[in-house]
DSSP file (Angstrom, degrees, kcal/mol; ACC not computed):
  #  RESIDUE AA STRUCTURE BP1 BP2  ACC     N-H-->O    O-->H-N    N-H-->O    O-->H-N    TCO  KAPPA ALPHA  PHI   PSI    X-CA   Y-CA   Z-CA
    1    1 A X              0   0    0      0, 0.0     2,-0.5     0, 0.0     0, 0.0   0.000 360.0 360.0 360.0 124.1    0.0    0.0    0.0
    2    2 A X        -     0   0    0      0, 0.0     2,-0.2     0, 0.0     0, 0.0  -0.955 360.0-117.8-106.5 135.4    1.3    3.3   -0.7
    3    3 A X        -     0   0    0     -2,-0.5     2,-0.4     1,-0.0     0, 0.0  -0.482  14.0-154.0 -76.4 131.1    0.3    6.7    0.5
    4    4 A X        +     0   0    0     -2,-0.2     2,-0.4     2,-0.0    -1,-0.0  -0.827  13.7 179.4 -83.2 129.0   -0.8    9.3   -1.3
    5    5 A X        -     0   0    0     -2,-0.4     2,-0.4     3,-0.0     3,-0.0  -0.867  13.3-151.1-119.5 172.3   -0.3   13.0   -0.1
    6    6 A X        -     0   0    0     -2,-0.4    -2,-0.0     1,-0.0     0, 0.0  -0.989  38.0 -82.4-127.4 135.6   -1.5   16.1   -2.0
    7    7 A X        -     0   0    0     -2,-0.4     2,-0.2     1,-0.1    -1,-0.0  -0.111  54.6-106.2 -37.2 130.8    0.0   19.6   -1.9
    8    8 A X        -     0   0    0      2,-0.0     2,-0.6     3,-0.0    -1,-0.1  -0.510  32.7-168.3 -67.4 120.3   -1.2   21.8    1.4
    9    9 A X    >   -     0   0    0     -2,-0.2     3,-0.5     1,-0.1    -1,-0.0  -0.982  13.5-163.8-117.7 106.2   -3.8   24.8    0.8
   10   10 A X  G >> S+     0   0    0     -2,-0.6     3,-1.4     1,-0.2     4,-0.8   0.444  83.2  76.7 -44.7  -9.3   -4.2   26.9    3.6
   11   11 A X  G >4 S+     0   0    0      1,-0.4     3,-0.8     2,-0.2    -1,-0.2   0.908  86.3  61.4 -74.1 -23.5   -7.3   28.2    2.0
   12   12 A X  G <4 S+     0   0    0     -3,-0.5    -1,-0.4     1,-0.2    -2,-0.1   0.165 106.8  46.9 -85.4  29.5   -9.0   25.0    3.1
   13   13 A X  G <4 S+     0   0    0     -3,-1.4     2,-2.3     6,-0.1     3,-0.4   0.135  83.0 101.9 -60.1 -24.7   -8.2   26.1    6.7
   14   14 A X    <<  +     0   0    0     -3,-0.8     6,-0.1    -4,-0.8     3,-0.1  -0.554  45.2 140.0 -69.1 101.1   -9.4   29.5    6.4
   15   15 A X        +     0   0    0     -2,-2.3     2,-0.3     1,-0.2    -1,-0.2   0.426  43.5  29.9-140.5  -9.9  -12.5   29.1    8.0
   16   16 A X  S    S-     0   0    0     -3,-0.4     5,-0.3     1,-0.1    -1,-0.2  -0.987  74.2-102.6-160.4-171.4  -13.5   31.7   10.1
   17   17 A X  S >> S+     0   0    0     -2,-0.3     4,-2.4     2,-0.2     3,-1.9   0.906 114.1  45.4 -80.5 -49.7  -13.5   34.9   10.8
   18   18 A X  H 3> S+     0   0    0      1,-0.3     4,-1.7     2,-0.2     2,-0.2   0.996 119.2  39.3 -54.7 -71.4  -10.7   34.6   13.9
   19   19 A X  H 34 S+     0   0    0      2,-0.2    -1,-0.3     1,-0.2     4,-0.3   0.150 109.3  61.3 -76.1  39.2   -8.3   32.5   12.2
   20   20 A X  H <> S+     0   0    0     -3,-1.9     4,-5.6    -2,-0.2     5,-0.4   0.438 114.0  41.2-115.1 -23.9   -8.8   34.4    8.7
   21   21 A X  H  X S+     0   0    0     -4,-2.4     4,-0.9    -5,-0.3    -2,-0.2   0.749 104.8  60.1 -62.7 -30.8   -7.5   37.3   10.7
   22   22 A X  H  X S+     0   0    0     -4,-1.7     4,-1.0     2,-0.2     5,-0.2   0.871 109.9  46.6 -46.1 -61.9   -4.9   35.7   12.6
   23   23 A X  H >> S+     0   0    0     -4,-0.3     3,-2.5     2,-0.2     4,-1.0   0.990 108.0  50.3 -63.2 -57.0   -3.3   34.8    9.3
   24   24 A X  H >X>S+     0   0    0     -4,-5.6     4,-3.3     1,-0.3     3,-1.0   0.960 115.2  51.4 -54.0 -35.8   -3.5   38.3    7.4
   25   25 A X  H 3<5S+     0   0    0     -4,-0.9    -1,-0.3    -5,-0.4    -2,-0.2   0.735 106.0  49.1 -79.7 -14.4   -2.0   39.6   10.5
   26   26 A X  H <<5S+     0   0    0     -3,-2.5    -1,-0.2    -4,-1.0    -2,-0.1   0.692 111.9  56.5 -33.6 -46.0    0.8   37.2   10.6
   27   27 A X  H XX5S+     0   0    0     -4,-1.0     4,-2.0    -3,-1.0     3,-1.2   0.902 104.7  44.1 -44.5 -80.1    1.2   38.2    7.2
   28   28 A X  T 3<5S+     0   0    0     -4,-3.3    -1,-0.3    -5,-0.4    -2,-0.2   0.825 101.0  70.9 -78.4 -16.4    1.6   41.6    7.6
   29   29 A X  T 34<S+     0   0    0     -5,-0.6    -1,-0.3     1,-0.2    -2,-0.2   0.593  91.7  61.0 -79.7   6.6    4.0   41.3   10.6
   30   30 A X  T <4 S-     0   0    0     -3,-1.2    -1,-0.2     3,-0.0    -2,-0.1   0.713 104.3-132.4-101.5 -24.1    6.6   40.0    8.4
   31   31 A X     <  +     0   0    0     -4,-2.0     2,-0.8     1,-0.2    -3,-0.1   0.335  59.0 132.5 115.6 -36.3    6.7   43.2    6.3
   32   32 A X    >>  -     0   0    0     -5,-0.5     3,-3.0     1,-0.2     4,-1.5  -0.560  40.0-164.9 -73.4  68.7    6.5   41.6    2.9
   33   33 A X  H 3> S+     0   0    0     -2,-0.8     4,-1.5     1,-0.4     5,-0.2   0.591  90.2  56.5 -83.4 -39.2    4.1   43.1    0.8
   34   34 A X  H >> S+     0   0    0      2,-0.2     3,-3.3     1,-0.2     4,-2.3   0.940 117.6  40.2 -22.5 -70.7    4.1   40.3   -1.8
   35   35 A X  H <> S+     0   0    0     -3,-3.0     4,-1.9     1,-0.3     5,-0.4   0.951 104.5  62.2 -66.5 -49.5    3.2   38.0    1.3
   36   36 A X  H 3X S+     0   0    0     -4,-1.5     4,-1.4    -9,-0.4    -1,-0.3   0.870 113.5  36.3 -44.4 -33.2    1.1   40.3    2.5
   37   37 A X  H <X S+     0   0    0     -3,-3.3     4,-2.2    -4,-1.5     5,-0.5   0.862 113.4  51.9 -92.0 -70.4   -0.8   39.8   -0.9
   38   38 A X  H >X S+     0   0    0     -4,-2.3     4,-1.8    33,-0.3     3,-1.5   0.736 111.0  48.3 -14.3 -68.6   -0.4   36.3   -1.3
   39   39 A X  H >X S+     0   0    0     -4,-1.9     4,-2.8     1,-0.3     3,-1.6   0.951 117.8  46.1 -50.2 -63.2   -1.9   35.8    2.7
   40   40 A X  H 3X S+     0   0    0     -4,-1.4     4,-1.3    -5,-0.4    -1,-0.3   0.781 113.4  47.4 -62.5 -29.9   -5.0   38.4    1.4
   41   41 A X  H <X S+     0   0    0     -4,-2.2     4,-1.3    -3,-1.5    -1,-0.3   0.876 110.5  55.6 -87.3 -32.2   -5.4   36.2   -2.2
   42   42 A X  H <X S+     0   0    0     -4,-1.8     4,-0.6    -3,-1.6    -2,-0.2   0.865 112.0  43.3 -83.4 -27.6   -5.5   32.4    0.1
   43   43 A X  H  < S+     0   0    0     -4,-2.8    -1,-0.3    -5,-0.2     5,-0.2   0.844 105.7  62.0-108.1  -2.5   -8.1   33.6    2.0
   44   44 A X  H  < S+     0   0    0     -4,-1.3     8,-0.3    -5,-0.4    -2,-0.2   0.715 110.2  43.9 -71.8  -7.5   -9.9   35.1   -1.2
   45   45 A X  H  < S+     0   0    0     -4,-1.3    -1,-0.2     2,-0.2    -2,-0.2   0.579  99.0  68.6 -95.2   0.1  -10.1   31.8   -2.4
   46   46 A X  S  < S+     0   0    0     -4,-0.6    -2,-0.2    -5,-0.2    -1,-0.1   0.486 108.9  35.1 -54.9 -10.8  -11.0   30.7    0.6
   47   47 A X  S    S-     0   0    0     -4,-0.1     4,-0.3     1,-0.1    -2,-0.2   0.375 124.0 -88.2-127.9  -0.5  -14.4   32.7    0.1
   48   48 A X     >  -     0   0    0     -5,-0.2     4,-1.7     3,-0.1    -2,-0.1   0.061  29.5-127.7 106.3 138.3  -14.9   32.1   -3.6
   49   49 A X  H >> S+     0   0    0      2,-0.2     4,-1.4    -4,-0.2     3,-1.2   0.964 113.2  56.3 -91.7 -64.6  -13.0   35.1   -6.8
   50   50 A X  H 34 S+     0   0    0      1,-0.4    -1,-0.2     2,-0.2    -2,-0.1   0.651 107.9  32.5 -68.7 -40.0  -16.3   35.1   -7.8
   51   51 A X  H >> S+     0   0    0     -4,-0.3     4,-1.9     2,-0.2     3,-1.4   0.838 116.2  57.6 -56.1 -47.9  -18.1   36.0   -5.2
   52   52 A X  H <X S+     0   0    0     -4,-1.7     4,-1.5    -3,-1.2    -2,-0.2   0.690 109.6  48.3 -67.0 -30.2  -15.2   38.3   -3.8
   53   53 A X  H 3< S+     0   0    0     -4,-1.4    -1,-0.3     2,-0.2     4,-0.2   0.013 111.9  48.6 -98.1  17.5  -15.3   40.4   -7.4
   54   54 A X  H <4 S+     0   0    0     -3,-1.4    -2,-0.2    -5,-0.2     4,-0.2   0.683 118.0  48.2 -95.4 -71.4  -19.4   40.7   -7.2
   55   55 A X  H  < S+     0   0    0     -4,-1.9    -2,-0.2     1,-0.3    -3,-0.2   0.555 122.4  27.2 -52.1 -60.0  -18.5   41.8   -3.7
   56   56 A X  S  < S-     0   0    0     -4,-1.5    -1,-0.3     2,-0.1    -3,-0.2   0.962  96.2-126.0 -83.0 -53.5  -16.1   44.1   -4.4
   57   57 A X  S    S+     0   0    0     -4,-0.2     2,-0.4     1,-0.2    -2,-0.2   0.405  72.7 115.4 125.4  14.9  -17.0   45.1   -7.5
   58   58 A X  S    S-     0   0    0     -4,-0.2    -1,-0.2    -6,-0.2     5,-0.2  -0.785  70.1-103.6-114.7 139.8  -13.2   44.2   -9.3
   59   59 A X     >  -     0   0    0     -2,-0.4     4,-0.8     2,-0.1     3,-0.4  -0.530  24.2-107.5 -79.8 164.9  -13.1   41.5  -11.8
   60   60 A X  T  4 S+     0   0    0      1,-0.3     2,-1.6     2,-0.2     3,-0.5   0.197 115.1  52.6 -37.7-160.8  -11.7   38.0  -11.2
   61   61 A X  T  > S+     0   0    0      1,-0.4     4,-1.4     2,-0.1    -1,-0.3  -0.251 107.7  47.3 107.9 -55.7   -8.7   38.6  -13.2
   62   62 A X  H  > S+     0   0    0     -2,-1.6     4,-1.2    -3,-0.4    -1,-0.4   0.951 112.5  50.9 -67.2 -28.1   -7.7   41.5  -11.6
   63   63 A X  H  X S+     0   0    0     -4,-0.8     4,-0.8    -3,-0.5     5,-0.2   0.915 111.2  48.7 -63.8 -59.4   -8.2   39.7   -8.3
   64   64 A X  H >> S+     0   0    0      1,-0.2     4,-1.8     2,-0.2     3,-1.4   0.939 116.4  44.5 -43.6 -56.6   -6.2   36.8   -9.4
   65   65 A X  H 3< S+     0   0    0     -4,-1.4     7,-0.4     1,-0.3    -2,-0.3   0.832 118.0  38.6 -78.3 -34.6   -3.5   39.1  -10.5
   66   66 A X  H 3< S+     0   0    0     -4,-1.2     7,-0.6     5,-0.2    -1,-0.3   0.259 120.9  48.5 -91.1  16.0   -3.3   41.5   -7.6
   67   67 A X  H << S+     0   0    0     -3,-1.4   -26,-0.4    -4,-0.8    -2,-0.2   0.585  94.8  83.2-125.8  -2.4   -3.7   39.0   -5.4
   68   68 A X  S  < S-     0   0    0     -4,-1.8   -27,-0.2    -5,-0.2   -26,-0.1   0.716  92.8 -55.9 -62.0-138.9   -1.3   36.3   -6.4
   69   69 A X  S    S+     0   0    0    -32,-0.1   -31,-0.3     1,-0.1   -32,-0.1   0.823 137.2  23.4 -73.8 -56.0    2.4   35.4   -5.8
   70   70 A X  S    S+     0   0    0    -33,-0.1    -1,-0.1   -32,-0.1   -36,-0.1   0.405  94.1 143.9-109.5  16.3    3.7   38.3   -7.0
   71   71 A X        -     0   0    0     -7,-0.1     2,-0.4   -37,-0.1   -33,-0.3  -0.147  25.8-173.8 -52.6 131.3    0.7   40.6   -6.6
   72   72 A X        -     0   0    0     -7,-0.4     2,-0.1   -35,-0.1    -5,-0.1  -0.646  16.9-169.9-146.9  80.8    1.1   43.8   -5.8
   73   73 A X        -     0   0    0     -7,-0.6   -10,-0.0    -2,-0.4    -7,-0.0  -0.362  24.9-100.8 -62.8 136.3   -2.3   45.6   -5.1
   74   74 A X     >  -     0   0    0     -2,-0.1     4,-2.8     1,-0.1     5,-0.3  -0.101  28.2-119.6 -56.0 162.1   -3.5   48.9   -4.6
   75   75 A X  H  >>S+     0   0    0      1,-0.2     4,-3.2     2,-0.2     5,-0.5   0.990 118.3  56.3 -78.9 -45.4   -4.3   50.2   -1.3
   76   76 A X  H  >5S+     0   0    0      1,-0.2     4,-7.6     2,-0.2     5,-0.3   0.923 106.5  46.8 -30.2 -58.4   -7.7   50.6   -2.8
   77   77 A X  H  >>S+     0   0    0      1,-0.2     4,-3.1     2,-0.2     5,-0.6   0.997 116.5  44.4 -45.4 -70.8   -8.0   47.1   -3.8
   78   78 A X  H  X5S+     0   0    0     -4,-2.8     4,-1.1     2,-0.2     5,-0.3   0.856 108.7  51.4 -41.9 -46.1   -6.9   46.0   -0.6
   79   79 A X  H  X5S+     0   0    0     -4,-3.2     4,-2.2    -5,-0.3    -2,-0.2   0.982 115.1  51.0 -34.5 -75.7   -9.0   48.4    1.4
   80   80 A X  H  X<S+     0   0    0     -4,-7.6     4,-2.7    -5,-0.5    -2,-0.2   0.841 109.9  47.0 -41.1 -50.1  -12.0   46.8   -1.0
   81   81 A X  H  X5S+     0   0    0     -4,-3.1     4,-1.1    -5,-0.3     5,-0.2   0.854 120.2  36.5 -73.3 -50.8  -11.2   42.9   -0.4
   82   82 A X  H ><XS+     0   0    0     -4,-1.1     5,-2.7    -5,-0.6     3,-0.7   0.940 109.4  58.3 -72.7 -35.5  -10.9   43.1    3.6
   83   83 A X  H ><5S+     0   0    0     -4,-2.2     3,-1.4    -5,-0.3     4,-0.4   0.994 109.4  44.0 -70.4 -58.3  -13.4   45.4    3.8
   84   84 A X  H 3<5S+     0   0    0     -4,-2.7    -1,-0.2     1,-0.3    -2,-0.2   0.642 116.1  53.5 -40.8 -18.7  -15.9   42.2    1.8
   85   85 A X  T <<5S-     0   0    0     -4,-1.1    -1,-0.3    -3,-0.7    -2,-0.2   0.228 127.4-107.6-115.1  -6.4  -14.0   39.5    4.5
   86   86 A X  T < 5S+     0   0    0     -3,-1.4     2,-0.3    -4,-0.4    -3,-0.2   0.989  78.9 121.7  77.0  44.6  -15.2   41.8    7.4
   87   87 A X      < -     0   0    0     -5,-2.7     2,-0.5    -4,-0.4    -1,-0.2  -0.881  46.5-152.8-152.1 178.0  -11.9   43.1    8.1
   88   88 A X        -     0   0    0     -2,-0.3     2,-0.3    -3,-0.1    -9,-0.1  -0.935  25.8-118.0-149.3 123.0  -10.1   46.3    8.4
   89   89 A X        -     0   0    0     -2,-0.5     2,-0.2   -10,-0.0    -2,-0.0  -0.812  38.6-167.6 -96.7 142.2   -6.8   47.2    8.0
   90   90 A X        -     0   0    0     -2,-0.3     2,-0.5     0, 0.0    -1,-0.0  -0.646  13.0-140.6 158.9 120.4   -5.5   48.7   11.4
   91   91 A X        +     0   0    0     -2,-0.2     2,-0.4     0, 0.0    -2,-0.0  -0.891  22.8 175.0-120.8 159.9   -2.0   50.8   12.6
   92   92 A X        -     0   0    0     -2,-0.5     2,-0.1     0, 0.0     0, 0.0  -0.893  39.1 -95.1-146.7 159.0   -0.4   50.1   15.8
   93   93 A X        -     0   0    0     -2,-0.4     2,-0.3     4,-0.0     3,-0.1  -0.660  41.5-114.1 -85.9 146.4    2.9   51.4   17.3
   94   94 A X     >  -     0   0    0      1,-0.1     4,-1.2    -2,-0.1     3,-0.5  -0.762  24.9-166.3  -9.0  99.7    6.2   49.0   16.6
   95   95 A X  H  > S+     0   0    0     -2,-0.3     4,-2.0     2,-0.2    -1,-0.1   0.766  91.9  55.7 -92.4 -25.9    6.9   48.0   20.0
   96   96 A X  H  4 S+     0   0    0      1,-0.2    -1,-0.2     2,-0.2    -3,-0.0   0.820 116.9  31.2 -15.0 -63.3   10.0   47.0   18.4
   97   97 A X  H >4 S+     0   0    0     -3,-0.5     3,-1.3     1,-0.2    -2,-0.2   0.703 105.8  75.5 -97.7 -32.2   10.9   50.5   16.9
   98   98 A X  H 3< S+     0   0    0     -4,-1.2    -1,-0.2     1,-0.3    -2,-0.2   0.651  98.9  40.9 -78.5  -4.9    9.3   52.0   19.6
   99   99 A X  T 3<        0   0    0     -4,-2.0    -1,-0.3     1,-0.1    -2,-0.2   0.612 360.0 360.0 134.1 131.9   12.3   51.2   21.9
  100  100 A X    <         0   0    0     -3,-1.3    -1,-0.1     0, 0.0    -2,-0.1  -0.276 360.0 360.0-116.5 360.0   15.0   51.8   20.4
């Protein structure tokens, strides 16, 4: 008997509203605005492109494209996409930078 495994999708975790936040906010603590889009695109296919571009009102195709690997979305967009997910995007002091 041999095992099969299948490549790992976080989208199929993304499953509520707590952990879909946990990850973007992982996300964005590393700083990386690629990841930062990537994290924001796994959990729009966690909730359906189709759905997310009636939502937003941005077509599939852009979604896909600002939201991908190498996506690099407009604040708008972004703004637009969290805003459909129930979410908000949020600034908060460094504690890091804050001291130094």
């Amino acid at each position: 008997m041999t095992d099969s495994t299948r490549p790992f999708d976080v989208a199929e975790y993304l499953d509520s509203p707590e952990m879909i936040a946990a990850y973007i906010e992982a996300a964005m603590e590393e700083g990386e605005p690629s990841f930062m889009a990537k994290a924001i695109g796994d959990v729009a296919r966690a909730k359906g492109m189709s759905a997310l571009a009636s939502e937003t009102g941005l077509t599939r195709t852009a979604l896909y494209k600002g939201l991908g690997k190498k996506g690099n979305p407009t604040l708008g967009t972004t703004t637009k996409v969290l805003k459909s997910m129930g979410l908000r995007l949020s600034v908060v002091p460094d504690k890091d930078l804050a001291d130094a």
